[in-house]
C-alpha positions as CSV (number, residue, x, y, z in Angstrom):
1,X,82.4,88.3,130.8
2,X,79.3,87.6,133.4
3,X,81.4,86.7,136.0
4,X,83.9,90.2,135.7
5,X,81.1,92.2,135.7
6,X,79.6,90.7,139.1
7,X,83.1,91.7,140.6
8,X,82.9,95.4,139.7
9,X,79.9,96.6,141.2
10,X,79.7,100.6,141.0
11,X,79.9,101.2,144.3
12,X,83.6,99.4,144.5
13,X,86.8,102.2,144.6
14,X,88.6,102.7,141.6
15,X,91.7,100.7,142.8
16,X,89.7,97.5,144.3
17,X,88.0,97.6,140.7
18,X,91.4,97.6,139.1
19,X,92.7,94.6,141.4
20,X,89.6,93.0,140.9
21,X,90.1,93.4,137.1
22,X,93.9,92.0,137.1
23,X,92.8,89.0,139.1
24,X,90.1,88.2,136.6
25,X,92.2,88.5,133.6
26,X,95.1,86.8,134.8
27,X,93.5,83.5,137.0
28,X,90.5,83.3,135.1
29,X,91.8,83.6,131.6
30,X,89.5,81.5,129.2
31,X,91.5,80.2,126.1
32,X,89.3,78.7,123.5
33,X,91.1,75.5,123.1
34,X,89.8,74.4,126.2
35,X,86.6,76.4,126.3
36,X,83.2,74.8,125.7
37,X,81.8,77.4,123.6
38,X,81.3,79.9,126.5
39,X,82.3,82.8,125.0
40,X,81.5,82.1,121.6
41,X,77.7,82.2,123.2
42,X,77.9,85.1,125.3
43,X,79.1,86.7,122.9
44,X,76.7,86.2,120.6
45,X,74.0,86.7,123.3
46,X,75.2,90.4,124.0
47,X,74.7,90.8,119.8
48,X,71.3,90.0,120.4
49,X,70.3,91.6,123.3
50,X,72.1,94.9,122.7
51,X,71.4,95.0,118.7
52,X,74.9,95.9,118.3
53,X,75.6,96.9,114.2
54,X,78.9,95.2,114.6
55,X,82.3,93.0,116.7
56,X,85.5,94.3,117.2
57,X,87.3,90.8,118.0
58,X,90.9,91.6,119.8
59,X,93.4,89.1,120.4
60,X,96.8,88.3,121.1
61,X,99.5,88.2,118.6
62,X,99.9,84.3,117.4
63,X,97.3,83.2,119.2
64,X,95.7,81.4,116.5
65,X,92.8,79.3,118.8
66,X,91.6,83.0,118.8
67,X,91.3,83.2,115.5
68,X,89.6,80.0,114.9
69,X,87.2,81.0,117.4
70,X,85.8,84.3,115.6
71,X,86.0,82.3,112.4
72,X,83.1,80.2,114.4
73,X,81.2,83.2,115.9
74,X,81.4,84.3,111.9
75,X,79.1,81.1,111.1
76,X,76.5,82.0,113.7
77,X,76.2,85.8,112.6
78,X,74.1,86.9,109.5
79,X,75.7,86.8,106.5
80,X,77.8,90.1,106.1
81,X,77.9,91.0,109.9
82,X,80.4,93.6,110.5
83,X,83.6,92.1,112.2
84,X,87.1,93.7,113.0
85,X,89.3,91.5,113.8
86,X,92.8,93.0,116.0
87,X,95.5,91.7,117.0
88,X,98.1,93.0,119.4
89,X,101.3,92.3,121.6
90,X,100.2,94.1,124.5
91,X,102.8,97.0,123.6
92,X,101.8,100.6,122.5
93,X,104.0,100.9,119.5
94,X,100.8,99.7,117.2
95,X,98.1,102.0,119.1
96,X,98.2,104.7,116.4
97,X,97.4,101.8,113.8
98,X,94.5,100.4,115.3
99,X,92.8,103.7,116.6
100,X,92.5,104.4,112.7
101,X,91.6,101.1,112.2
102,X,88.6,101.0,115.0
103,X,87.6,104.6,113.8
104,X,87.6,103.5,110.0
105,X,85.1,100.2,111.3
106,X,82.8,102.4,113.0
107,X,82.8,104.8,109.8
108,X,81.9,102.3,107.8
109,X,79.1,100.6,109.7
110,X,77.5,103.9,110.9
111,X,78.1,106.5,108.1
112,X,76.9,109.7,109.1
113,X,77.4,109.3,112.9
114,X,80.4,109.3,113.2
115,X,81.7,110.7,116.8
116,X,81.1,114.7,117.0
117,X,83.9,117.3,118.0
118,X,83.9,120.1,119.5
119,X,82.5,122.8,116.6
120,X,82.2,125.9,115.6
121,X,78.5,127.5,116.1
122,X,76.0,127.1,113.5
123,X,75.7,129.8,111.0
124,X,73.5,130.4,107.8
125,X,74.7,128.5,104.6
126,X,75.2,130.1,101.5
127,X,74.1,129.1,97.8
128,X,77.8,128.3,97.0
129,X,79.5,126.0,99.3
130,X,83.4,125.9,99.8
131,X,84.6,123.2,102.2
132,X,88.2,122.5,102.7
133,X,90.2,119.0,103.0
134,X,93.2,118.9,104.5
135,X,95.4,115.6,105.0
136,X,98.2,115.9,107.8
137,X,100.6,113.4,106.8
138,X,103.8,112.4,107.8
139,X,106.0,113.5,105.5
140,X,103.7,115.8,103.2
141,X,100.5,118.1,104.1
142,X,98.0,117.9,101.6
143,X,95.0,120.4,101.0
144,X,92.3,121.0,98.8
145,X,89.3,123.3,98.5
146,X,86.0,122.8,96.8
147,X,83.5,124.6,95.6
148,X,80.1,122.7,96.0
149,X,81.3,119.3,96.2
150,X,82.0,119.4,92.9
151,X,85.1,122.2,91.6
152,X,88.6,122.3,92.9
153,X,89.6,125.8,93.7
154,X,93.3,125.2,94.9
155,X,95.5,122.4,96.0
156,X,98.5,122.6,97.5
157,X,101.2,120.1,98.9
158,X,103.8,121.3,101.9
159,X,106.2,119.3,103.6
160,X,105.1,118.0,107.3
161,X,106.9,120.1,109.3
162,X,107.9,118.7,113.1
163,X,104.7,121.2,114.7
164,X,102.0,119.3,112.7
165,X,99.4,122.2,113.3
166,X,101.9,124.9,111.9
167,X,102.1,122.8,108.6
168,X,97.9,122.8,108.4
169,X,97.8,126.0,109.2
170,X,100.6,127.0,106.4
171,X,98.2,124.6,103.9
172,X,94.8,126.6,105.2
173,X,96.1,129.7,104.3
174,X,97.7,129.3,101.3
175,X,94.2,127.5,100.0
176,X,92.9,130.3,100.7
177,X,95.0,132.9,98.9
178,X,94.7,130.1,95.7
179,X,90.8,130.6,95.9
180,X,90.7,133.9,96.7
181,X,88.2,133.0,99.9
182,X,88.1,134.7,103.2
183,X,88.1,131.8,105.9
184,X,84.1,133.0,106.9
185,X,83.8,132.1,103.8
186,X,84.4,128.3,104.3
187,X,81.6,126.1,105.0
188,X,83.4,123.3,106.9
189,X,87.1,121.9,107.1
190,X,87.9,118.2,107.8
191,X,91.3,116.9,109.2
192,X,92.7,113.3,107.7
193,X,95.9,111.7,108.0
194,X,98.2,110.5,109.7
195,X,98.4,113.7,112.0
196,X,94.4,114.4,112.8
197,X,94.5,113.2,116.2
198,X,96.5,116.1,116.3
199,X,93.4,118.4,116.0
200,X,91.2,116.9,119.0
201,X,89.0,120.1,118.7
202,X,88.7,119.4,114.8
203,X,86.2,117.5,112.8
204,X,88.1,114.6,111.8
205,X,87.4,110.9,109.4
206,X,89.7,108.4,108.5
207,X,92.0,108.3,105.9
208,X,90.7,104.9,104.7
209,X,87.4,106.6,104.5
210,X,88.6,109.7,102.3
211,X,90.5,108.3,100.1
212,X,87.6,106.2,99.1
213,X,85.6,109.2,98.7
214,X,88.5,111.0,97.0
215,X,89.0,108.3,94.3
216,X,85.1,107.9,93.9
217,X,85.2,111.8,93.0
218,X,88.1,111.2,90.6
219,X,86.5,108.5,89.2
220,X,83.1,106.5,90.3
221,X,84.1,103.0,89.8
222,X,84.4,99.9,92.4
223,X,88.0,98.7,92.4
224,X,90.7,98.6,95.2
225,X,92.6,101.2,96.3
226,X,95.9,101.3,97.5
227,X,97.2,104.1,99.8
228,X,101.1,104.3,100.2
229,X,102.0,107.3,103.0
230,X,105.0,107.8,105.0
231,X,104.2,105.7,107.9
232,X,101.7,102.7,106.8
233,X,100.0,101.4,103.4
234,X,96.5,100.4,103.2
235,X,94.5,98.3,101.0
236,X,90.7,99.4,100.8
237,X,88.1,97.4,98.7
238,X,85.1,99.7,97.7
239,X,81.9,99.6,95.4
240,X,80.6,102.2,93.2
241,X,79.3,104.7,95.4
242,X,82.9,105.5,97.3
243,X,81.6,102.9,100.3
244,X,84.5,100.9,102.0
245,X,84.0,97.6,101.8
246,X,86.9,95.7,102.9
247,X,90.0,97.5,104.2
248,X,93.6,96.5,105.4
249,X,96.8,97.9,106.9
250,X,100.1,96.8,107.5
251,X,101.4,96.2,111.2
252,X,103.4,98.3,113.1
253,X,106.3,97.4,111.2
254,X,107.5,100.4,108.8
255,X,108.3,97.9,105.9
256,X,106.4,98.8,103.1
257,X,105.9,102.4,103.4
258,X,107.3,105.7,102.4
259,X,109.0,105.9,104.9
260,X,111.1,102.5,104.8
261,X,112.1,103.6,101.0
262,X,112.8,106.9,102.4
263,X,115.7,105.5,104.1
264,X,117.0,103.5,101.5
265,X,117.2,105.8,98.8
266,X,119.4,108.3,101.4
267,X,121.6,105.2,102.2
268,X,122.3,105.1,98.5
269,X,122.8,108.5,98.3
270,X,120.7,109.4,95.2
271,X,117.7,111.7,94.9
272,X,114.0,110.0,95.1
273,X,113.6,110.8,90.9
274,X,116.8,109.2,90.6
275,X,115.5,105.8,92.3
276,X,112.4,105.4,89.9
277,X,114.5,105.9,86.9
278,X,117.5,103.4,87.9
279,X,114.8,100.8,89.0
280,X,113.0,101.4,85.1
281,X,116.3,100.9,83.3
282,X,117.3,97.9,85.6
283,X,116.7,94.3,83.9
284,X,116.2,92.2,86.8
285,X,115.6,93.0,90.6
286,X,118.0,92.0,93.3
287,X,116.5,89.7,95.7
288,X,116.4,91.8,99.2
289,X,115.8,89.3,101.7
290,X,114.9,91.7,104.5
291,X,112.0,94.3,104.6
292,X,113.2,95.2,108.2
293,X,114.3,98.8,108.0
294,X,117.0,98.0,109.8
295,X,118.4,95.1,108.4
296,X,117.4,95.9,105.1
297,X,119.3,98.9,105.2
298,X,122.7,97.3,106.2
299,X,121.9,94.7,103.0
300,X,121.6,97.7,100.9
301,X,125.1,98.9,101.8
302,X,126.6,95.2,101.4
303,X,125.5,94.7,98.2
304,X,126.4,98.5,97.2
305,X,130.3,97.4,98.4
306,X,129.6,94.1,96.7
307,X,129.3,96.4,93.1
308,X,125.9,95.7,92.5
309,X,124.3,98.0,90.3
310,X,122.2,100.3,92.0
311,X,119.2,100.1,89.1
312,X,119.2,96.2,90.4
313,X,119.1,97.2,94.0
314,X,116.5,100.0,93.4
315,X,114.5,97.3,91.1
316,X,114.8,94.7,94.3
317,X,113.4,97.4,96.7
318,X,110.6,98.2,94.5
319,X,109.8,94.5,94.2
320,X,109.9,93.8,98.1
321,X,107.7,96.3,98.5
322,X,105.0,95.7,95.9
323,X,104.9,91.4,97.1
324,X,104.4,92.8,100.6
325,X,101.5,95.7,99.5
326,X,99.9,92.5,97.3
327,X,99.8,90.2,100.4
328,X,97.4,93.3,101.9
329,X,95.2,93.3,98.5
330,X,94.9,89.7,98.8
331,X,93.6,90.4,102.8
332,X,91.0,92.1,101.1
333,X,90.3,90.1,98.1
334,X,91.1,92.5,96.1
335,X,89.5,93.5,92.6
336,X,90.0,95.5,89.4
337,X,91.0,98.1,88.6
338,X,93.8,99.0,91.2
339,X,94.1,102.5,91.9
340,X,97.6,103.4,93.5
341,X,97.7,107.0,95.9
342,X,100.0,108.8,98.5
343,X,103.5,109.7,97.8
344,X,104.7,106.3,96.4
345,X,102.4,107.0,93.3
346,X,105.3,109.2,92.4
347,X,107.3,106.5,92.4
348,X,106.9,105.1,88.4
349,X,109.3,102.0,89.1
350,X,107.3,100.9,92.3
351,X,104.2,101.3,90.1
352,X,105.9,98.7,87.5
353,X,106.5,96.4,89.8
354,X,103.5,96.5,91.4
355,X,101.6,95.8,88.0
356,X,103.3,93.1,87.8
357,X,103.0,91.8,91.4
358,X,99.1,91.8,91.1
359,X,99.2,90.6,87.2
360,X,97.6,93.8,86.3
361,X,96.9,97.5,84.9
362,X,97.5,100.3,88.1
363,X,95.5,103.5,87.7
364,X,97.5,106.6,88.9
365,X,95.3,109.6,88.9
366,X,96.8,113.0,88.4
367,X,95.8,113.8,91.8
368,X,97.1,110.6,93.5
369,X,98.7,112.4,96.0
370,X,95.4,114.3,97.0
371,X,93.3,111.2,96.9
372,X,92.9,111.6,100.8
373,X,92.4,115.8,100.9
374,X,89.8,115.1,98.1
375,X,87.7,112.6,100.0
376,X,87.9,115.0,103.2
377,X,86.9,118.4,101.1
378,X,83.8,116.1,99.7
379,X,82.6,115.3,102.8
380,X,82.8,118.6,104.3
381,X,80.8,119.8,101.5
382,X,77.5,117.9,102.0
383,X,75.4,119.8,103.9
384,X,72.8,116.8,104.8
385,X,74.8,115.8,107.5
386,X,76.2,119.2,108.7
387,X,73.1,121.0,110.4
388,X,74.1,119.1,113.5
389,X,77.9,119.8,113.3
390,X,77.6,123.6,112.3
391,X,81.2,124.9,111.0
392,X,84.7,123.6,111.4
């Protein structure tokens, strides 16, 4: 605010800018319920004066005069202007989340200038171009190579081993004994995933941004997408050129992941194939009334001891999850068709349930599971926006 940055002149030490920073926040706090509009118009004023493309609006966790007040800056903006809106608890636990979230924003308002890492020097390109895609999740590592944007060469899928950069480099080499390719032969290679901030010397884009280009190359069609990994799910609205529209995540709760059914299917001690078939022949789900891990997990084992059938129980997980994954698509006003990726695509009783949740048809592509190293191999491949970047 005005009055912050009249306290932190340049020529103040680091620490009395710090002090003078904590004072600021916490005697001067504004809170829009009593606030005349102040903010609301300096914000809008800095929009104006610096031509800024678009608003990341943070805010604290249930602080809904907050929200109220962006919905207000909304009505002054131009119709369409580019807003994220986050909110937090002032813990770290969620900082993951919302780096991917900022980074998928700024992806989306600036395509093609997105922030550059350090690269490899700039060499001739050939008349065939082979780019590689790798997506470092959680519990899998997916990769795929391309040849010209348009073939896939090889694929391959390795579990996510603890040293995230000895599972890409196990998926690199392997693509290229599939293809046959000597790695000077590979134009470019783009990190995704949940692990890419792993590669900080790597070219890296958003999941949220490949899989929309990874489903647009399986099949160019607007439609929602949703992405189920190990550690969050995604909703992501796009149109008919692979753009992101609209996008949302869960919070830094694992409910609703992988991961969360992960757990549950080891608590009932049966394999992950197993699962999807019991919750297919079950009639009726059992109502799970907690999608905490935790808690969820000791009402597993209750109404295992209880003699419950485990189809039900497998039928009631399935359901929990798909209600919570359509309360994202609604965030994003989700449209037809529905296109389900990541490693709960396997899952064919989660997909039932999720039909149903969202009162229609779910498209699961062959390559689901590669929806994000797809979308990452593609972009590597164009060569418009690589003469800056050089090699990866």
């Amino acid at each position: 605010v005005p009055s912050l940055e009249k306290q932190l002149p340049g020529d103040v030490a680091l620490d009395a800018r710090l002090l003078a920073l904590a004072r600021n926040s916490l005697q001067n706090t504004v809170c829009p319920r009593s606030d005349a509009g102040g903010v609301t118009n300096y914000i809008l004023a800095e929009i104006e004066k610096q031509g800024m493309a678009g608003l990341i609006f943070t805010t604290l966790k249930f602080c809904d005069f907050y929200a109220f007040e962006l919905e207000k800056l909304k009505d002054h903006l131009p119709a369409g202007f580019p807003c994220l809106y986050l909110e937090n608890d002032l813990s770290v636990n969620s900082d993951e989340q919302n780096v991917t979230r900022i980074e998928a924003f700024m992806e989306k308002i600036m395509p093609g200038k997105q922030a550059k890492r350090k690269l490899s020097p700039q060499v001739t390109v050939a008349s065939d171009v082979y780019s590689i895609g790798l997506d470092i999740g959680s519990t899998t590592t997916k990769g795929i190579v391309l040849k010209n944007g348009q073939e896939i060469l090889a694929s391959i899928i390795l579990p996510t081993s603890i040293n995230m950069k000895d599972s890409a480099a196990a998926a690199f080499d392997k693509l290229l004994a599939q293809s046959l390719l000597a790695a000077d032969e590979i134009f470019r290679t783009i990190y995704t995933g949940y692990g890419r901030t792993a590669f900080g010397d790597k070219e890296q884009m958003t999941e949220i941004t490949c899989h929309a280009v990874g489903v647009n190359f399986l099949k160019p069609q607007a439609g929602t997408i949703i992405d189920i990994g190990g550690q969050d799910s995604k909703a992501i609205r796009i149109d008919e050129q692979g753009n992101v529209l609209r996008f949302a995540m869960n919070d830094k709760c694992a409910a609703g992941t992988g991961r969360f059914l992960e757990n549950m299917v080891q608590r009932m001690n049966i394999t992950f194939a197993e699962f999807s078939a019991l919750s297919l022949a079950a009639d009726r789900p059992t109502p799970i009334s907690s999608m905490c891990s935790v808690f969820a997990e000791s009402e597993v084992v209750s109404l295992m001891t209880k003699g419950i059938p485990m189809g039900s129980i497998a039928r009631g997980l399935n359901f929990a999850i798909a209600e919570r994954i359509g309360s994202l698509v609604r965030k994003v006003q989700g449209e037809t068709p529905f296109i389900l990726t990541g490693g709960l695509s396997l899952n064919t009783g989660f997909a039932g349930e999720l039909e149903n949740t969202l009162a229609s048809r779910v498209t699961i592509f062959p390559q689901a599971q590669l929806a994000g190293a797809i979308g990452a191999a593609v972009l590597a491949s164009r060569r418009e926006d690589a003469g800056e970047m050089g090699r990866s």
